[in-house]
Every structure is written in structure tokens, then in C-alpha cells.
C-alpha positions in Angstrom: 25.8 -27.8 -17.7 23.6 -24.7 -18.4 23.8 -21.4 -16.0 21.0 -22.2 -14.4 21.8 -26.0 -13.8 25.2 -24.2 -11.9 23.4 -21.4 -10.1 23.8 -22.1 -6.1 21.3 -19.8 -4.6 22.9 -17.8 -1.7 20.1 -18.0 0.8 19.1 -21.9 0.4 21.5 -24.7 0.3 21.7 -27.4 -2.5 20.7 -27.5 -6.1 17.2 -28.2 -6.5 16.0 -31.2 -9.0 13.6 -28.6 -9.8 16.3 -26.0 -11.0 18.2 -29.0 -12.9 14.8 -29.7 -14.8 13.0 -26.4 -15.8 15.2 -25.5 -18.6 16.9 -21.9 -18.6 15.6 -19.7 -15.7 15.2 -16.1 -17.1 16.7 -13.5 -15.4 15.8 -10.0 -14.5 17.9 -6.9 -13.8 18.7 -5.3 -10.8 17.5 -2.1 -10.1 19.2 0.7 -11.8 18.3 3.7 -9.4 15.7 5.1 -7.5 11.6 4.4 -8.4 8.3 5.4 -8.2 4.9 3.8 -8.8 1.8 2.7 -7.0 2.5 -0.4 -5.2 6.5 -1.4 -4.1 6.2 -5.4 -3.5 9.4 -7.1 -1.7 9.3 -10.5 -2.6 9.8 -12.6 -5.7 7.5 -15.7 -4.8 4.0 -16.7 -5.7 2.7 -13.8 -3.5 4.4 -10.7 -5.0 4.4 -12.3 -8.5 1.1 -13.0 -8.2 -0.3 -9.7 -6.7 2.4 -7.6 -9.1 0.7 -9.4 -12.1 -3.0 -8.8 -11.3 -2.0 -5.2 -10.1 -0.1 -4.6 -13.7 -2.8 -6.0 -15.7 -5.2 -3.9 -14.4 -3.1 -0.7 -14.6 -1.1 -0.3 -11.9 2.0 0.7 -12.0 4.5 -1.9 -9.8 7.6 -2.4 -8.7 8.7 -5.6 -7.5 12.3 -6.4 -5.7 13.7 -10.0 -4.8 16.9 -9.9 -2.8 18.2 -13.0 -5.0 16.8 -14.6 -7.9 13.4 -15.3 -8.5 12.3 -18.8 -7.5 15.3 -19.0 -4.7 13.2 -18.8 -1.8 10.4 -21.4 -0.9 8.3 -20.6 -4.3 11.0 -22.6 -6.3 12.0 -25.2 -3.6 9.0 -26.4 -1.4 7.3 -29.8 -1.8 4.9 -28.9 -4.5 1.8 -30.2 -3.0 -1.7 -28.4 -3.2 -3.7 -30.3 -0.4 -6.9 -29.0 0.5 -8.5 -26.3 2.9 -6.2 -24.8 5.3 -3.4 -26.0 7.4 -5.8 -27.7 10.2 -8.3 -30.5 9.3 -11.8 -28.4 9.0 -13.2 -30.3 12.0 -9.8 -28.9 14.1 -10.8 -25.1 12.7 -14.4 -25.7 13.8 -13.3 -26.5 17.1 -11.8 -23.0 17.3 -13.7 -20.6 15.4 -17.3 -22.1 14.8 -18.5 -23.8 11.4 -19.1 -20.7 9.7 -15.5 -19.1 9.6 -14.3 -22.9 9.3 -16.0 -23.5 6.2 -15.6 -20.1 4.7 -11.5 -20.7 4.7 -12.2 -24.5 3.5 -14.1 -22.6 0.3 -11.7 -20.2 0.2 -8.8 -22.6 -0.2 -11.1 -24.7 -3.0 -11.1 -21.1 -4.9 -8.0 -20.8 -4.1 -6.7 -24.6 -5.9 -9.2 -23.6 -8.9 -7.5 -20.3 -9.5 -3.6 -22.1 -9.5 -5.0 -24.5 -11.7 -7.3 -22.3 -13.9 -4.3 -19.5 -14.1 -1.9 -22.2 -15.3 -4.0 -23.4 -18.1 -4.6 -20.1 -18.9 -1.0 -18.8 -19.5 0.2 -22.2 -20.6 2.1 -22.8 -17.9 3.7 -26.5 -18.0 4.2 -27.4 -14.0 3.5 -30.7 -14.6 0.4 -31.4 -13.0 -0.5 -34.6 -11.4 -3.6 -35.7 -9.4 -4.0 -37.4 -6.1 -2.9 -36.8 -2.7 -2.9 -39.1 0.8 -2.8 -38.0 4.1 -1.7 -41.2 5.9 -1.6 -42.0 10.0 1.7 -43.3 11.8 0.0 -43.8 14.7 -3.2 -46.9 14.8 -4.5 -45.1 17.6 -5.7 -42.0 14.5 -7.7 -44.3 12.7 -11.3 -43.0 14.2 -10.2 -38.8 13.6 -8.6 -40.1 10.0 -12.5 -42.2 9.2 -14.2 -38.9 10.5 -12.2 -36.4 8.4 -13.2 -38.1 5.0 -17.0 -38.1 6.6 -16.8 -34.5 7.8 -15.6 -33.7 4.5 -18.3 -34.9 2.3 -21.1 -34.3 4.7 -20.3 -31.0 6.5 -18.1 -29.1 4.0 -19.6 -30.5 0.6 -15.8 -31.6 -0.9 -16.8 -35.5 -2.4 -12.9 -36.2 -2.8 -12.5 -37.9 0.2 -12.0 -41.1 1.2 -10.9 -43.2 4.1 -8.4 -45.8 3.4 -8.1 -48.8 5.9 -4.4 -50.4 6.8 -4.3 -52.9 3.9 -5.1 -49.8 1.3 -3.3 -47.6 2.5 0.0 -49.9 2.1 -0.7 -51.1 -0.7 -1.2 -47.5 -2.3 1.7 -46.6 -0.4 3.9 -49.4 -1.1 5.2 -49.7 2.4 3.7 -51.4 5.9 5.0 -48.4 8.0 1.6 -46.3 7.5 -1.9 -47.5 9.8 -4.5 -46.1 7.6 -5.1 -42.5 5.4 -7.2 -40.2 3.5 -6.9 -40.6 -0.1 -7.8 -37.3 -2.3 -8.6 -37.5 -5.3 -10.0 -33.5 -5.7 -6.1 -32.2 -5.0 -2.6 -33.0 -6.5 1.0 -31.8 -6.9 3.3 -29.7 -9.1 6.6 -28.8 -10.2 7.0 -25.5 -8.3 9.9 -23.8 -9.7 8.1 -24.3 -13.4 4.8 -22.7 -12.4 6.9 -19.8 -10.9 9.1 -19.0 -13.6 5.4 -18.9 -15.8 4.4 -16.8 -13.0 7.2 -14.1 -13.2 6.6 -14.2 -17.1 3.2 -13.5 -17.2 3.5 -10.6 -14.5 6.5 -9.1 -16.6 4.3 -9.2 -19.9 1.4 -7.6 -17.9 3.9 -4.6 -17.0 5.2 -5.3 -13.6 8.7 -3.9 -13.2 10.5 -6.8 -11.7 14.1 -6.1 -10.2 16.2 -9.2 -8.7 19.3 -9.1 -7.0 18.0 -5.7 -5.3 17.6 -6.6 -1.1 15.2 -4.1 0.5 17.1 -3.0 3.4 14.1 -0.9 5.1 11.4 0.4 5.2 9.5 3.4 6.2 6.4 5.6 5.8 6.2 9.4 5.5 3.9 12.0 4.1 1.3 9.8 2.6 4.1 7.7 1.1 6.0 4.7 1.5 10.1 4.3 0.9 11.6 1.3 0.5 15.3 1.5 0.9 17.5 -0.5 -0.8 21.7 -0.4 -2.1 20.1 0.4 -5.8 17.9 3.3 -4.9 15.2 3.9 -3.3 11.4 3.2 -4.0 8.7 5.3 -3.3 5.1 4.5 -3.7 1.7 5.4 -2.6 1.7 1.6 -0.8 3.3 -1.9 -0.6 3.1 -5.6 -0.2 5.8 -7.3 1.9 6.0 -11.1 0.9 8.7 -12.1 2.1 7.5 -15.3 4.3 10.3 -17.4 5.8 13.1 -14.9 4.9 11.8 -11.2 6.2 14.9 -11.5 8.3 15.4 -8.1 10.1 13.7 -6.1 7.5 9.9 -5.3 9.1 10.1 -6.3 13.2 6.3 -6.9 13.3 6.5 -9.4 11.0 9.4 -11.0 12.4 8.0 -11.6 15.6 4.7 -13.6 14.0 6.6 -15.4 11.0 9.1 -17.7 12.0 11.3 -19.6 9.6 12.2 -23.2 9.6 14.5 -25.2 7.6 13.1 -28.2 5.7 15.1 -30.6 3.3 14.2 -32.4 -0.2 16.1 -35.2 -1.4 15.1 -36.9 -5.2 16.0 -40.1 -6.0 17.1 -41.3 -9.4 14.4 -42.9 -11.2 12.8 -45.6 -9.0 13.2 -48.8 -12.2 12.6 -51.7 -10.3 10.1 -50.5 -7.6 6.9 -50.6 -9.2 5.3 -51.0 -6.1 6.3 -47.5 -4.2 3.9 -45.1 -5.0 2.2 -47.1 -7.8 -0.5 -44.3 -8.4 1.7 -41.3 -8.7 0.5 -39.4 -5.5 1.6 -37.1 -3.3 1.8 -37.8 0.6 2.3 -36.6 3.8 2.0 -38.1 6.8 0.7 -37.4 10.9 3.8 -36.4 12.4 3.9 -33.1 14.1 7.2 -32.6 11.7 6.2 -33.8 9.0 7.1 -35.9 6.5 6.2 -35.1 2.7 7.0 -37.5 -0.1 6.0 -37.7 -3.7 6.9 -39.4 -7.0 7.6 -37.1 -10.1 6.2 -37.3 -13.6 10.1 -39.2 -14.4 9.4 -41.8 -11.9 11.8 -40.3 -8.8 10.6 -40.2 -5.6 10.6 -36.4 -4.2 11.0 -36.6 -0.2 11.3 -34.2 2.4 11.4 -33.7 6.3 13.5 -33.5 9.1 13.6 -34.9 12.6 14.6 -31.2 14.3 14.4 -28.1 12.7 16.9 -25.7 13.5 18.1 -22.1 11.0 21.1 -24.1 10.5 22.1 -26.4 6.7 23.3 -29.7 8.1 26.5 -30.6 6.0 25.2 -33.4 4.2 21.3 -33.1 3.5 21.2 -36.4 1.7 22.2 -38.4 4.9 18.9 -36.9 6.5 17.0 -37.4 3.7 18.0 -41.2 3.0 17.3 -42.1 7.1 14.2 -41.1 6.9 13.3 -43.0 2.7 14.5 -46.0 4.7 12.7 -46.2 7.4 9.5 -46.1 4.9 10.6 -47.9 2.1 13.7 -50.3 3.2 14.3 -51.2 -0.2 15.2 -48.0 -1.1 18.0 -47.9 2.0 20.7 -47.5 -0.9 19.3 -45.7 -3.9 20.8 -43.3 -5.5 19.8 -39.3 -4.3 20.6 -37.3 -7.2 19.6 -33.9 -6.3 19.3 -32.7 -2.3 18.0 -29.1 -1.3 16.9 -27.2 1.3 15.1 -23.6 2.2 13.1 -22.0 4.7 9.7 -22.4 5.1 7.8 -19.2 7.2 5.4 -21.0 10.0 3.0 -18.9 12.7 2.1 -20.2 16.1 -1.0 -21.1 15.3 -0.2 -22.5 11.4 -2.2 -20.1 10.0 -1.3 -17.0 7.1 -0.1 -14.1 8.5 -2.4 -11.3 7.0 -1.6 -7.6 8.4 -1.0 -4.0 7.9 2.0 -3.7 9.5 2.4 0.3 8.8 0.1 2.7 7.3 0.0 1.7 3.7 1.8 -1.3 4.1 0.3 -5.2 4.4 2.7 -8.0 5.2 1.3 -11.5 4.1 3.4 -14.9 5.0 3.1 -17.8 8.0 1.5 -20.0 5.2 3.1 -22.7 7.5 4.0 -25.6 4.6 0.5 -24.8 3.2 1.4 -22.3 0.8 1.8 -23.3 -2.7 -2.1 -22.6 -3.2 -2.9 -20.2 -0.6 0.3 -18.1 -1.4 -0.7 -17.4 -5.0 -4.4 -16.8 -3.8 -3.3 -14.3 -1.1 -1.5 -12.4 -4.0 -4.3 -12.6 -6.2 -6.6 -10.9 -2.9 -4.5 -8.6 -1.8 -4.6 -7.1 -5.8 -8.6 -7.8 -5.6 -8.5 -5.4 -2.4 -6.1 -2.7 -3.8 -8.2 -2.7 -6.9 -11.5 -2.6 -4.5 -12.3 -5.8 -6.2 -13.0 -8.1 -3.2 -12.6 -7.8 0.4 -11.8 -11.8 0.9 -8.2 -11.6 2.7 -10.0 -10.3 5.6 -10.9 -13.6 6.2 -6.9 -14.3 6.9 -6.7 -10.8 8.4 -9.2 -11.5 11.1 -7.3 -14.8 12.3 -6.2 -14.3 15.9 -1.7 -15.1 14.9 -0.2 -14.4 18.2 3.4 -13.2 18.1 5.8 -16.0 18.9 7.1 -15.6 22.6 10.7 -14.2 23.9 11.0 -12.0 22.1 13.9 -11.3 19.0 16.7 -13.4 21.6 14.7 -16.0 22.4 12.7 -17.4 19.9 14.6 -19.5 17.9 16.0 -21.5 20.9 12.7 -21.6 21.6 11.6 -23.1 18.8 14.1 -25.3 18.3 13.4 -26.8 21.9 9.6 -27.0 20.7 10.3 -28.6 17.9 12.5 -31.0 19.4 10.1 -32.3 21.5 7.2 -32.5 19.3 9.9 -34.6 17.1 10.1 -36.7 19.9 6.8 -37.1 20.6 5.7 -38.4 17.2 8.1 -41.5 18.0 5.6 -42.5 20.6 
């Protein structure tokens, strides 16, 4: 077993099929005393690799810390679907800010999916690419809102991919009878995350980024025209900086805190599925209607890759793989004793309103997370803008700046009860 098969990242529990799969992870060193450059980045996931490598290519001089290793947070761990547009259907967005802002995030998020997949060809980055994706209804009563979303689509926001699936497709594709009717899109698709981030980090390291891991920023303040970011290995002092830290800011910056709340959410993969030809026959990704969602795809080896959770909670149940199989059996009943080989967990960093958090939290100093189990597109794109507005490139993260993300209520004591008992009950409610 190789290093990084036996590395158990200290902030996410379980050993990731991902991690067992991408060969040897490189590692970086920590920081060796105090720095100074241009931009400071806290972060080690799409968003601060991303924004350190188009930041370094074009000159600047950067810093970038990550508390643990690279790929350890929800970079290396999440679900690996694209999707498309934002978080909410564009018909939901319209409904709240008007057609025009809608359909400039829905373009935004297109440029944002041709950017991941145009940057991965172009550094040769293997992360095993593979198309398809269906949104699919556990409720009949959805069928007219899931007919209308493929219509809006094509008619209103000009994305052809689309396509309504009625109850007999949509099982059949699925290979299960527990799903009413879906979207099938074919313009989207799903990844192996950790490998597109270690190609990440590698391309932003050959482009000149200083990248330090195992160094936790412990604070941060502004003074004199500059910023210092405090950590045990020295401290960093630059002329701005880029906190992207999503789900796991913790305690670090309190504005932040109090708009990006993290949740836990679960993977399990299966061994490969020989003998079900009929689960997943096409190879797409999925995720369903339910309020907590659940996400489930097969890999390029044939497993299938499933995550969700009745309640979220901060806590790591003790066995993730009983969660897990519960929920693979009530969808595919033949699967009720296959094998889970792998079983991981992490937090994912939600807002109230399951939108990005976009903000200058500080003079000199833009926090960007909330991407709300939407990110692995919009996360690399945000990094990519906020370098396009540091270089005075492009001004197109104020679109996500001038979203209305209300801080979540009760304050530091109360939210996370809160948000369990939210949770809780929207769990509920997707029963019925």
C-alpha cells in the first residue's frame, strides 16, 4: 500500500476511492518562515489553485497555504459532478432576480464547464471524463416543473441538452422503478475530482505559485496598506488575499462564518457492479429531487459512486458505509448486499440561499465559498475570475458579488442546531 493509499486526512473521515485510485499524490512543503508577495491565498482547493495559477502565470508573485494536504477538503472528495447553470433551475432564478441576471449566471456557468474542460485538455490532465448527467423526480406530482425545465432550457436560455424523460425512460436509464420521471443532459458530465486537482496544484506550481501545505492560517488582519496572515510557520504579508476556504473557514474570518455554513455529506463506492448490467447502463451521473440530496454515479471501472444522507449534522457517524448502503438499497434492492469498498466523508460549505458567497470581507481581502454542492465547475471558475479581476482582466465575479447571501440566523451559538433542525425537517419532508 503506497503513502498516499494510507494517508487518513485529519479533517475528513474515510479513505476516499479517489485517493486509492490517483496514483502517488505529490506533496508540498510547509512553510519554512515568514513571506511576502502580492496575493496570500488560504485554501488548497479548486479556488485558490486555480486563482494562484492564473495569478503566477501572469506574474504575480503568490503564496498559497492549505492547513492539510492538498485535495483533503471538498476538492478531492465531493461527488464529481459538473451539472449545469447554478444551484437553482434557471426558471427558480428568474423567479427571483428577473431573466436577465438569470441567464447571465446560466452563461456564466456554461463558460464556466468550458473552461474545466478546456483547462484539462490543455495541461493534460487525466480526470477521467465521462458524459451525461440526469436529474430525476421522487415525487409524480414534479413531472409538469421537470417537462418545463428541459423546455425553458432550450427555448429561453439557448442550452439544446435537455431533455425530458417520462417514467418508463427514466427507469429504464436508471435501472431502478423508484424514480417518476427526469431530465437527461447530455451537454454536462462527471469527473474524478481528486485527479483533476492534483493536475491542478501541478500546473499552478510550474506557473510559479509558492504552495505551502500543512501550514493552518490562524488569522488574519489588515494594516498599513497590507494584509498579514498569521500562521505557526511565519507570517505572510502581502498587498492582498483570497480566502477559499469554503466548508472549513472554521473560526478563521467571522464574516465568512456566519454566511458559509458547513455540512457533512458521505460517499460510499461499491466494488465493480459484474452482474448488474442494468444499473446505470449509460454511465451517467444523477442526482435526484430531494431537498437532501441524493447523488449517485457509476465510475469509468464500473463501481457505483453514491452519496447522501438523511440528516446532516458537523458530526462523522461511526460507520459511513451503513448510511450509505440504506440509502443504495432503497434504489437498487439488488444491490442491498454488495460489497462497499471505499466510504468517505467531508464538509461541503452551503449559503442560505444556495448561492456562492462572493465578498470583500476586509480591505484587500475577498472571501469566495457557499458553492452549496455546486462547486466542482463554479469553484475553479470563481478562481479563475477573481485572478481576471486582480489582473483587471474581467469584472465577471461581480455577478456572484451582487447576489443578496443573507447571513445564516443565531448567531455563532445557534446556528448549527439550527441547521440541523432545518435540515431535519426538510429530510422529513422529502418522504412525503
Amino acid at each position: 500500500m503506497t503513502s498516499q493509499e494510507r494517508w487518513q486526512s485529519p479533517i475528513a473521515p474515510g479513505i476516499s476511492w479517489y485517493q486509492a485510485t490517483s496514483g502517488e499524490r505529490p506533496t508540498y512543503p510547509e512553510m519554512d518562515g515568514s513571506k511576502t508577495c502580492d496575493v496570500a491565498i488560504v485554501g488548497g482547493g479548486y479556488t485558490g489553485l486555480q486563482a494562484a495559477y492564473n495569478l503566477a502565470k501572469s506574474g504575480v508573485s503568490v503564496v498559497l497555504i492549505e492547513a492539510c494536504r492538498v485535495g483533503d477538503g471538498a476538492s478531492g472528495r465531493n461527488g464529481g459532478q459538473l451539472g449545469t447553470g447554478q444551484r437553482w433551475w434557471p426558471e427558480e432564478l428568474e423567479e427571483k432576480i428577473g431573466y436577465e441576471r438569470s441567464r447571465a449566471l446560466f452563461d456564466l456557468a456554461e463558460a464556466a464547464k468550458h473552461h474545466l474542460m478546456d483547462f484539462a485538455t490543455e495541461h493534460q490532465i487525466d480526470m477521467e471524463y465521462m458524459p451525461g448527467q440526469m436529474n430525476v423526480a421522487h415525487k409524480e406530482s414534479y413531472k409538469a416543473d421537470y417537462y418545463e425545465n428541459a423546455e425553458i432550457a432550450a427555448m429561453r436560455y439557448k442550452y439544446p441538452h435537455m431533455r425530458f424523460m417520462d417514467k418508463a425512460e427514466t427507469q429504464e436509464r436508471l435501472g431502478s422503478t423508484r424514480y417518476y420521471c427526469g431530465v437527461r443532459d447530455t451537454g454536462t458530465g462527471h469527473i474524478q475530482p481528486l485527479k483533476l486537482l492534483i493536475g491542478l496544484a501541478r500546473v499552478a506550481a510550474n506557473a510559479g505559485a509558492q504552495i505551502y501545505e500543512m501550514t493552518k492560517a490562524s488569522a488574519i488582519l489588515h494594516g498599513s496598506s497590507k494584509v498579514m496572515i498569521e500562521t505557526s510557520r511565519g507570517t505572510i504579508t502581502a498587498d492582498r488575499a483570497l480566502i477559499a476556504c469554503n466548508g472549513y473557514i472554521g473560526n478563521l474570518e467571522p464574516v465568512t462564518a456566519s454566511h458559509v455554513m458547513p455540512i457533512r455529506s458521505f460517499i460510499g463506492a461499491t466494488v465493480p457492479l459484474e452482474g448488474h448490467p442494468d444499473v446505470l447502463p449509460g454511465a451517467e451521473a444523477v442526482a435526484d429531487s430531494r431537498f437532501v440530496v441524493r447523488y449517485f454515479r457509476k465510475s469509468k471501472d464500473g463501481r457505483l459512486l453514491f452519496g447522501g444522507r438523511e440528516a446532516y449534522t458537523a458530526d462523522n457517524p461511526r460507520d459511513i458505509t451503513q448510511h450509505i448502503r440504506r440509502q443504495i438499497a432503497e434504489i437498487y434492492p439488488a444491490l442491498r448486499d454488495i460489497e462497499i469498498s471505499h466510504a468517505w466523508g467531508g464538509s461541503v460549505g452551503i449559503t442560505m440561499p444556495r448561492q456562492p458567497f462572493v465578498r470583500e470581507v476586509m480591505p484587500g481581502v475577498t472571501s469566495i465559498g457557499g458553492y452549496s454542492g455546486h462547486g466542482v465547475m463554479l469553484s475553479n471558475y470563481c478562481g479563475k475570475l477573481y485572478a481576471d479581476t486582480v489582473l483587471g482582466q474581467a469584472a465577471d465575479l461581480e455577478l456572484f458579488k451582487s447576489l443578496d447571501i443573507p447571513a445564516f440566523p443565531g448567531g455563532a451559538a445557534m446556528r448549527a442546531p439550527l441547521l440541523f433542525l432545518a435540515l431535519s425537517w426538510f429530510a422529513l419532508r422529502d418522504k412525503f
